[in-house]
C-alpha positions in Angstrom: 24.2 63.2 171.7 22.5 59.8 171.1 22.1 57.1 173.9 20.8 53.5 173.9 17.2 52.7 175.3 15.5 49.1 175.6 13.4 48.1 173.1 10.5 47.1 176.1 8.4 44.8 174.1 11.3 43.1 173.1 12.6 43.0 176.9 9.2 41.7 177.7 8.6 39.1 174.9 11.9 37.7 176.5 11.0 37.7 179.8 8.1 35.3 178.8 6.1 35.8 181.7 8.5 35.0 184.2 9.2 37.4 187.8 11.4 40.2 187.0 14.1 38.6 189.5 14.1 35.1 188.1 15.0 36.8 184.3 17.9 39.5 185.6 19.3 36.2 187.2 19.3 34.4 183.7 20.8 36.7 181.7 23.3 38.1 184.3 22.4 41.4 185.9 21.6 42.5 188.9 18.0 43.2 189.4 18.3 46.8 190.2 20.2 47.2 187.1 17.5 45.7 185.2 15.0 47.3 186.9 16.8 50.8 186.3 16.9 50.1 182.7 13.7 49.2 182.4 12.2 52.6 183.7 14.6 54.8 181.8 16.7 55.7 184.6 19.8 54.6 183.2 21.3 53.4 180.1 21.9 49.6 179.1 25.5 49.0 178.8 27.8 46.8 177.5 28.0 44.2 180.1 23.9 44.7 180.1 23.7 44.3 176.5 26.8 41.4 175.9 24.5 39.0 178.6 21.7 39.5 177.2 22.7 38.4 173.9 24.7 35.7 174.8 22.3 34.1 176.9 18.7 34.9 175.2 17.8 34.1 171.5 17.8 37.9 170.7 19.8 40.1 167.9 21.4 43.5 169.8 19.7 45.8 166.9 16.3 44.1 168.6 17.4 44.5 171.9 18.6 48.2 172.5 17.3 51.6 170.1 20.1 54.5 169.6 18.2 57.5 170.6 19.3 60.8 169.3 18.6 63.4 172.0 17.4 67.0 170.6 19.5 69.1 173.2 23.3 68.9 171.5 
């Protein structure tokens, strides 16, 4: 089964530097959430995914990988 991860350099070039906090604010999302995502712990969806590339000059296919897990 595949699954969507964050592309972290991507996350990171976004982020710019700025607290954690002050960037799940700008794009939307709850900073758990963000932080969850971040660590691998869960998935980014498509509210997650829809914020960020509304409100941040970045392409989904730069933002989020497919994954293909090897247990199917």
């Amino acid at each position: 089964m595949a699954r969507l991860t964050i592309n972290q350099e991507t996350l990171e070039r976004l982020r710019a530097g700025q607290p954690w906090g002050v960037f799940a604010e700008q794009i939307g999302v709850d900073s758990g959430t963000l932080s969850r995502i971040r660590h691998g712990l869960s998935q980014p969806g498509p509210s997650f995914i829809a914020n960020a590339v509304t409100r941040l000059p970045v392409r989904m296919d730069d933002l989020v990988t497919v994954v293909e897990d090897d247990a199917a």
